[in-house]
N, C-alpha and C positions, 0 to 999 in steps of 0.2 A: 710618227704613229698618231694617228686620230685621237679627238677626245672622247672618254669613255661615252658623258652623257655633254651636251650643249646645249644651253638654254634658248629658246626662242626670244627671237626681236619681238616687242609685242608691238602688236601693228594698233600705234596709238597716231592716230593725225595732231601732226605740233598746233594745229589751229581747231582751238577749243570750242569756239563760239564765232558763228560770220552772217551778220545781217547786213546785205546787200557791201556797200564798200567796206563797211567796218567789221574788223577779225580780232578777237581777241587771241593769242595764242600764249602757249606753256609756257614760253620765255617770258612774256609780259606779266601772266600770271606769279611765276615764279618770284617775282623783283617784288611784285604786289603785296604777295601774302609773307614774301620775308621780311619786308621791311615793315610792315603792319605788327608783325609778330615779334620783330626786333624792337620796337617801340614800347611795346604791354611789358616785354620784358625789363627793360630797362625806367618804365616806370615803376613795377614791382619793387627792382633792387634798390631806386632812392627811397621809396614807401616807407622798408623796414627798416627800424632806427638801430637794429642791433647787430647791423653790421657797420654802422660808419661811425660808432664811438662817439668822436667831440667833433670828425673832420667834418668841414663845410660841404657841401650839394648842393647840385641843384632840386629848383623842385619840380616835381610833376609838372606843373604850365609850363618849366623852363623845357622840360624833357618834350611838349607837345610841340612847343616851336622851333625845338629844333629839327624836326623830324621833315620839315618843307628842305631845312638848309641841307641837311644830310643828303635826301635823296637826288637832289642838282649836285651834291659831290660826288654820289658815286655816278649818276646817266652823265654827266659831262665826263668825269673825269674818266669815267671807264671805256668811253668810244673814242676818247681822246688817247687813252692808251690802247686803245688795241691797233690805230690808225698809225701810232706812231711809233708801234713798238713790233707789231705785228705785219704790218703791212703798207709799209707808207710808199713803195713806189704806185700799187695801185692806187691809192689814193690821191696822190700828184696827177695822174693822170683822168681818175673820175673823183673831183675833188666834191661835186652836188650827191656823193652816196656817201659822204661819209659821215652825213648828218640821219642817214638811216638808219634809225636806231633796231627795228623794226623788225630788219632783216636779219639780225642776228651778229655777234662779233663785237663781245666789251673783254676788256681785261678785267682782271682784278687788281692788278698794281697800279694802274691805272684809278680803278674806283677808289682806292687805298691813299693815291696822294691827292684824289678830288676830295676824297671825304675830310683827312688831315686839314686840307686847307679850308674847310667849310666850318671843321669846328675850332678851326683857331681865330676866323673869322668873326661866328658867334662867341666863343668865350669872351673875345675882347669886347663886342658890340655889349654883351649883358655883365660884365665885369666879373665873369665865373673861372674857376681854377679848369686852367685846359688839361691837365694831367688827371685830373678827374673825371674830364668829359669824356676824355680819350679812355678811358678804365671801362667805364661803363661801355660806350660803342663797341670795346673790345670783347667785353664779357656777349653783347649783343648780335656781333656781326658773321658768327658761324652758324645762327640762324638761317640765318640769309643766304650763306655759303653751301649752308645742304640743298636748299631748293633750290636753286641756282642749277648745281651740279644734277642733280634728276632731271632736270628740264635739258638739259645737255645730252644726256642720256634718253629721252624720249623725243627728242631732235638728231638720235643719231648722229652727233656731232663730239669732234676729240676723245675718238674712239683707242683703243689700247693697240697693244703691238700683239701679234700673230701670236699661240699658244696652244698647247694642247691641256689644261687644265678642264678639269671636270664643267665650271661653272661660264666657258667660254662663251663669246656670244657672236652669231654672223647676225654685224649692221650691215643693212641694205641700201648702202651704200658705200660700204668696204672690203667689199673683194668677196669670193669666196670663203674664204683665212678663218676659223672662228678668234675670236680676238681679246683682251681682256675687258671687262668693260668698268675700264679705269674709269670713268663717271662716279660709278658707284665707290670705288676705290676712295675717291674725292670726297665722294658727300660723307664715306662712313668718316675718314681722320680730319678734314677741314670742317666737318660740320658736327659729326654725333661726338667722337672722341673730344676733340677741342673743345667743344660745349662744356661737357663733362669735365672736363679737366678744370677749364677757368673757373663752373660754377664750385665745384671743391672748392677751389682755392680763392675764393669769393666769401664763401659761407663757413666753412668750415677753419680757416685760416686769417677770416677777416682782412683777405689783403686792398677792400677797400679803402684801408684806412692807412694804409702804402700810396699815396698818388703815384700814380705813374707803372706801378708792378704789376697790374693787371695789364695795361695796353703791352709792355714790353714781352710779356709772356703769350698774349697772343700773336705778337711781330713775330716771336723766336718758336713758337708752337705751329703759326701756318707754312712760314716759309721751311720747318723740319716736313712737317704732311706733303707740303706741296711737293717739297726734293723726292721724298721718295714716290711719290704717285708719279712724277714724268720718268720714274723709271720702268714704268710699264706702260706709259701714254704715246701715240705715234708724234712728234712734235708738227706742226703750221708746214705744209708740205712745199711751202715759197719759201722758208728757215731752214728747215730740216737741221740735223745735230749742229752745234757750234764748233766743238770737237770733243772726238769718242764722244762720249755719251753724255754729254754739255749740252742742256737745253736754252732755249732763251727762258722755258719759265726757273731753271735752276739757278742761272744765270739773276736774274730778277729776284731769287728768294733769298740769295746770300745776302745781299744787304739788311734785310728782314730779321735775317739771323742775329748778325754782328747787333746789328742796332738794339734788338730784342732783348740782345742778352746782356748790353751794357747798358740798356733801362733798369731791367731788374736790376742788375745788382747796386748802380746809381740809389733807385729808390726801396732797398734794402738799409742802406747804410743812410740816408737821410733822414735826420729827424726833423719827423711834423707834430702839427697840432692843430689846434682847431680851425686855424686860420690858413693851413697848409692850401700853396695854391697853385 
């Protein structure tokens, strides 16, 4: 049966801005203003002294420099993972594209163990608590994950499975089918819900002053959003299911999980203090 009503594709060009060779598009955009706005964030939350007690922080100039190291962890790490996780025979054989950032195709677990290794890199280099650092990027990084996921969405790209729901949508470039437009799906639980969630339990809970309970609640709250959004997502059509309904990104979020949830409760039961690091 047809859907009652389907929403129109809006017919938005992925390329925002193009003078002569140079194109800015929605993806570039997106990485831009997330991570600009992940940054204000997370200088805000070292700012206010009444949520970190006695625990140690960094400060505002540590949070401005790390923000160069961050974003080489997530643009390496996330084209690094989408090459190798996603698509590595093409890439074996056109090995000069896979440095195209440009043309679209990062992971996020990918961006996820380039960012981890970026800041465990700076913590050591500034001699700052990585379970701290890690708190904060976590409370910061579904920022970034909602624009991200619109620009996916307005790239008509990782489009949902065939449906008949009122709010369906035909991408013009996926078939006739209206379809879900799990993008959105993504941006509202990886980006607006999960915001939500960690800022609670940020401010309202003081789990900054838990090293470590904040990042492992983000691990165990994206890779929960993630599982259920490929249940309505078409999966990498060179992948396609794992089995029955086994995605590679489901696949990818169980670790997310596990790990998540034995942070937390690790940094539930540990006591810190001022020095906690």
């Amino acid at each position: 049966m047809p859907p009652v009503l389907v929403m129109p594709f809006p017919a938005i060009d992925p390329v925002l801005v193009e003078f002569g060779p140079f194109a800015l598009r929605w993806y570039a955009l997106a990485y831009i203003v997330g991570i600009l706005l992940a940054w204000r964030y997370m200088r805000l939350l070292v700012a206010n002294d009444r949520l970190w007690g006695g625990t140690t922080r960094p400060t505002q100039l540590e949070i401005d420099d790390f923000v160069l190291w961050g974003t080489l962890g997530i643009i390496i790490g996330g084209r690094l993972g989408y090459v190798l996780f996603y698509n590595p025979g093409y890439y074996i054989a056109h090995p000069a594209e896979a440095l195209e950032i440009w043309t679209g195709g990062m992971s996020f677990h990918g961006g996820f163990a380039g960012t981890v290794i970026a800041m465990i890199l700076f913590a050591w280099k500034r001699g700052l608590s990585i379970w701290t650092l890690f708190d904060l990027a976590g409370c910061a990084a579904p920022i970034g994950l909602f624009f991200g996921r619109i620009a996916n969405f307005i790239n008509s790209e990782l489009w949902g499975r065939p449906t008949d729901v009122p709010w369906a949508v035909v991408f013009p470039n996926g078939g006739p089918d209206p379809r879900h437009p799990s993008q959105l799906y993504e941006a509202a639980l990886e980006g607006i819900v999960l915001f939500l969630v960690l800022m609670v339990l940020s401010r309202r809970f003081k789990l900054l002053q838990k090293p470590g309970f904040l990042a492992g609640a983000f691990a165990f709250g994206y890779g929960i959003a993630r599982s259920i959004a490929e249940l309505y997502r078409v999966p990498d059509a060179h992948i396609g299911y794992l089995s029955g309904f086994l995605t590679m990104g489901i696949l990818l979020s169980v670790p997310m999980i596990l790990a998540g949830l034995a942070t937390m409760i690790w940094a539930a039961r540990r006591r810190t203090g001022a020095t906690a690091a």
